[in-house]
VOPAGU-2260 file (C-alpha; in pm, 1 decimal, decimal comma):
REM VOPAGU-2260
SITE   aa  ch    i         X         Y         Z
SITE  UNK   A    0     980,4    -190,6    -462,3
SITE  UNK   A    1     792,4     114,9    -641,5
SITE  UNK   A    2     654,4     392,4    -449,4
SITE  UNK   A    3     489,1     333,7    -109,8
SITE  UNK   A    4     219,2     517,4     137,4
SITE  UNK   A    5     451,9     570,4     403,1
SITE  UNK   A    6     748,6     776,7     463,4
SITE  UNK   A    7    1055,5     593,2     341,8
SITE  UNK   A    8    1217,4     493,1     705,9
SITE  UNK   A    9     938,4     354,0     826,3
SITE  UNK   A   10     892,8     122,8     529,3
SITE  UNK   A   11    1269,1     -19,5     579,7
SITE  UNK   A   12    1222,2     -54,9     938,5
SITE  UNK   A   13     882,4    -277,4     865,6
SITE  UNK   A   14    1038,3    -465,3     642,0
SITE  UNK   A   15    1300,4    -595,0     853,4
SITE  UNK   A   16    1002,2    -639,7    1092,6
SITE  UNK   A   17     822,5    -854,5     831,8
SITE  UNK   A   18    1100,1   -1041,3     727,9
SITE  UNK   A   19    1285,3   -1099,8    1042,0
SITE  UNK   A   20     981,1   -1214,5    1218,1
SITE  UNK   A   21     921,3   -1424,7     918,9
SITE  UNK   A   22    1225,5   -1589,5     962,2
SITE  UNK   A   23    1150,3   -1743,3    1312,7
SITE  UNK   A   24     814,6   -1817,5    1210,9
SITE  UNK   A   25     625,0   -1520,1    1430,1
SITE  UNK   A   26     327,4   -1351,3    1406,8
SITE  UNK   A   27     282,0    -998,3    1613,0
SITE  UNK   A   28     -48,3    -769,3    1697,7
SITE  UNK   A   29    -129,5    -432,0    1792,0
SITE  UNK   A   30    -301,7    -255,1    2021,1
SITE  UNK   A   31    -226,7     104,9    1905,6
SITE  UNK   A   32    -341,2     455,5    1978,4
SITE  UNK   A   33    -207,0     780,7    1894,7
SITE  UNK   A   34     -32,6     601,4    1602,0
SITE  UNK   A   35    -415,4     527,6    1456,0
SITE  UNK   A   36    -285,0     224,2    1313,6
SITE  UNK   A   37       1,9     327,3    1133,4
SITE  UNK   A   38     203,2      76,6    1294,2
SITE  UNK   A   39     -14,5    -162,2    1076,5
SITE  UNK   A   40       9,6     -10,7     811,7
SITE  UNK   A   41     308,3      33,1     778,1
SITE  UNK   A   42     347,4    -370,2     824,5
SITE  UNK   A   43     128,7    -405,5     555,9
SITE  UNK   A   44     319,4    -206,1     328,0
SITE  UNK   A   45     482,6    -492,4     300,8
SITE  UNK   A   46     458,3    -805,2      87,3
SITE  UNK   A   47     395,3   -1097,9     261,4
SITE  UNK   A   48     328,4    -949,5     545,7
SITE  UNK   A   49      17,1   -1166,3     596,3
SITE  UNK   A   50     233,8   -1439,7     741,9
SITE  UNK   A   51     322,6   -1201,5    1005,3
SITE  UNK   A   52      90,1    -951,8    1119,6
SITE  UNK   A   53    -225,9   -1129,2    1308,9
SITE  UNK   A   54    -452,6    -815,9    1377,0
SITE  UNK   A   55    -429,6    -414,2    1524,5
SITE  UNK   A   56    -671,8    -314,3    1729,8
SITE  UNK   A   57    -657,7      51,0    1712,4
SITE  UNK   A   58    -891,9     151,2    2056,2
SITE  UNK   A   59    -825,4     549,9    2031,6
SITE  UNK   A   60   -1097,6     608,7    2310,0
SITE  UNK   A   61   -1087,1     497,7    2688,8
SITE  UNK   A   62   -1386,9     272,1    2577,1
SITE  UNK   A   63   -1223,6     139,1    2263,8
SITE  UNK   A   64    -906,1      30,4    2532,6
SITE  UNK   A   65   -1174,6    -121,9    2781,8
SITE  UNK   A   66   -1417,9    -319,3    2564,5
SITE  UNK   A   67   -1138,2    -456,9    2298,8
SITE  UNK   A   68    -850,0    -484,4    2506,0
SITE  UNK   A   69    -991,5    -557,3    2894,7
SITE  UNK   A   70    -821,3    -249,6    3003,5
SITE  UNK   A   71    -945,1    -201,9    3373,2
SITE  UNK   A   72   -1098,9      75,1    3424,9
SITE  UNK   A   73    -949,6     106,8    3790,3
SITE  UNK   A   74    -569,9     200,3    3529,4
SITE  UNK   A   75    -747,7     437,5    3316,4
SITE  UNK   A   76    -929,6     613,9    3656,3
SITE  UNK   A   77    -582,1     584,2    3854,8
SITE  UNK   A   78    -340,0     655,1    3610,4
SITE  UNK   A   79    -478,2     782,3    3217,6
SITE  UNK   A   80    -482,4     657,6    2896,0
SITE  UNK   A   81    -139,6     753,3    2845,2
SITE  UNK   A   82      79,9     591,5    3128,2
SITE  UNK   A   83     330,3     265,8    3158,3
SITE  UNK   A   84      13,3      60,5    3347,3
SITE  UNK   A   85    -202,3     125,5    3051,0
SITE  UNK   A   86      -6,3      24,2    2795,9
SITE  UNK   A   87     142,8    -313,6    2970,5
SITE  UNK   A   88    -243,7    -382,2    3047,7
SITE  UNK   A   89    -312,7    -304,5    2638,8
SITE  UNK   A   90     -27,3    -511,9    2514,4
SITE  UNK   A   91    -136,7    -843,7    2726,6
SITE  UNK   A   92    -515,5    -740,7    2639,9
SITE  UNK   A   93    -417,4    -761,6    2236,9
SITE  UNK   A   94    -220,9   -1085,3    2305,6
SITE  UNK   A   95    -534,0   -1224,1    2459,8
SITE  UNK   A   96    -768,7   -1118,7    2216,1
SITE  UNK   A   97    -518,0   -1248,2    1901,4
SITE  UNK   A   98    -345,9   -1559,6    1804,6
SITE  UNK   A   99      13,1   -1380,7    1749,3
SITE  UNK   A  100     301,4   -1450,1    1979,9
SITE  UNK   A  101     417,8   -1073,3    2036,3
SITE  UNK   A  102     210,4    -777,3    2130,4
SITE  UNK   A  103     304,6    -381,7    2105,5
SITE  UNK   A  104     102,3    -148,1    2229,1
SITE  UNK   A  105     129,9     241,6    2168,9
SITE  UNK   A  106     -47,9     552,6    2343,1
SITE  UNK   A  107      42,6     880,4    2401,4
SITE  UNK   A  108      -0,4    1237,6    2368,4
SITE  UNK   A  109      14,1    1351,7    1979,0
SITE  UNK   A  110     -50,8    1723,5    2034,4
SITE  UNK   A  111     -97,7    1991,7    1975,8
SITE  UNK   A  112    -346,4    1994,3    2258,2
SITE  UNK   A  113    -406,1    1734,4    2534,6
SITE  UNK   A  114     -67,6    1779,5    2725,1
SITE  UNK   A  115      16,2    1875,6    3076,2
SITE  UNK   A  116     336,9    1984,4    3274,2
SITE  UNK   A  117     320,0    1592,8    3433,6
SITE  UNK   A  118     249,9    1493,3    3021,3
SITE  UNK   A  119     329,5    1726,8    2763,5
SITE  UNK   A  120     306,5    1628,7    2409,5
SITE  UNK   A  121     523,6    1414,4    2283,2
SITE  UNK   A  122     454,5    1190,5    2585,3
SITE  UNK   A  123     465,9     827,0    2457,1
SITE  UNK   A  124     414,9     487,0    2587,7
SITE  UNK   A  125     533,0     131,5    2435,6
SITE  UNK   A  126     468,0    -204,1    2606,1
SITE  UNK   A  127     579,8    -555,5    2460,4
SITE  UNK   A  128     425,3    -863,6    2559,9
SITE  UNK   A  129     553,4   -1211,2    2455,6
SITE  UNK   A  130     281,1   -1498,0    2498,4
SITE  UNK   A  131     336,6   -1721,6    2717,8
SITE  UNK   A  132     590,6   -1494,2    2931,1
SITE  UNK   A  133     468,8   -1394,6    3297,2
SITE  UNK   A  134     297,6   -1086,3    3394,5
SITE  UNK   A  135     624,7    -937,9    3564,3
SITE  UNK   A  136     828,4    -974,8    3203,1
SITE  UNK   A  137     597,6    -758,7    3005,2
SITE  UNK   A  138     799,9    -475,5    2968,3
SITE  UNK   A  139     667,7    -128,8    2936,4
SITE  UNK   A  140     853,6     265,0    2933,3
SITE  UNK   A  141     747,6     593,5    2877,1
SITE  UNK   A  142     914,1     782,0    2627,1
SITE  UNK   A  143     974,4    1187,6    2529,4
SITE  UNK   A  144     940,0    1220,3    2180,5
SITE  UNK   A  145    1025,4    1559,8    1981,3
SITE  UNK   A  146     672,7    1705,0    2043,7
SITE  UNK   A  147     711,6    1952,8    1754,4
SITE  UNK   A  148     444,9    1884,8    1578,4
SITE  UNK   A  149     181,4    1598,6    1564,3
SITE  UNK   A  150     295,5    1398,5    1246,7
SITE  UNK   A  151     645,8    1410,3    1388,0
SITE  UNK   A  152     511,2    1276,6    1763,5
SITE  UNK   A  153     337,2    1002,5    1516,4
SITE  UNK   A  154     598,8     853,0    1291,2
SITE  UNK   A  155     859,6     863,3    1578,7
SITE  UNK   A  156     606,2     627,3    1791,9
SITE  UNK   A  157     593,9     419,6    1469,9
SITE  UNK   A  158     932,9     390,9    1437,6
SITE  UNK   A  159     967,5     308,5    1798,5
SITE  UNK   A  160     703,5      56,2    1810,2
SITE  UNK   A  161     775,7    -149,4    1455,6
SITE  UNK   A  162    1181,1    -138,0    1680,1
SITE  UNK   A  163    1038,6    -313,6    1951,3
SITE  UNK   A  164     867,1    -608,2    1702,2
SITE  UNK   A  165    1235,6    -652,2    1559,1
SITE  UNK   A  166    1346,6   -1030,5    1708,0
């Protein structure tokens, strides 16, 4: 295997990913946020992965979510960046705008600053979006991750995400 990028867990878990996926012949995409993309990179940490992962679209800014994705900005205005509505609406957006069959989206609140009482860091959300499955089946939570520190708010949303691409 040799030495890799990432931290060690997160390189098993996207290897299952890769391979599992692989198995059932299906591709996935991202739409990610606070994770910057490491949710792809952690895919491509992986040989082969190619026959996997279709794109990431890492929109970081409200803009980035709007123009790439088709986020409304009605969700963003009613709701923020960082709530169940906006990822759901970034998952289907990155299955629209690929060619994969599964979508995960990822935004939340890395810290240190940027959290509320309603939000506080460590505030995650995760949507999953199969193509070809209704509006109503995309699912999409809101998680509390250990806000400690910002890398740890990071690789536990990449963990959580690269889960949620497992078959």
């Amino acid at each position: 295997m040799g030495p890799h990028l990432l931290p060690d867990d997160i390189v098993a878990l996207a290897e299952r990913v890769v391979k599992e996926n692989l198995a059932i012949g299906r591709t996935v995409a991202l739409a990610e946020s606070c994770t910057g993309g490491l949710v792809a990179a952690a895919l491509t940490e992986i040989a082969g992965s190619s026959a996997v992962l279709d794109r990431g679209f890492v929109t970081y800014s409200n803009e980035a979510k709007r123009e790439l994705l088709g986020v409304p900005e009605n969700i963003i205005d009613a709701f923020g960046a960082v709530s169940a509505a906006c990822a759901w609406s970034m998952a289907r957006g990155a299955l629209k705008h690929s060619r994969a069959d599964v979508a995960v989206a990822i935004s939340g609140i890395a810290g240190p600053d940027g959290g509320s009482e309603l939000k506080p860091v460590g505030t995650v959300v995760f949507s999953r979006c199969l193509r070809g499955e209704e509006d109503h089946e995309t699912t999409a939570d809101e998680r509390l991750l250990d806000g400690s520190s910002r890398a740890t708010v990071r690789h536990q949303a990449t963990i959580c995400a690269l889960e949620l691409l497992l078959p």
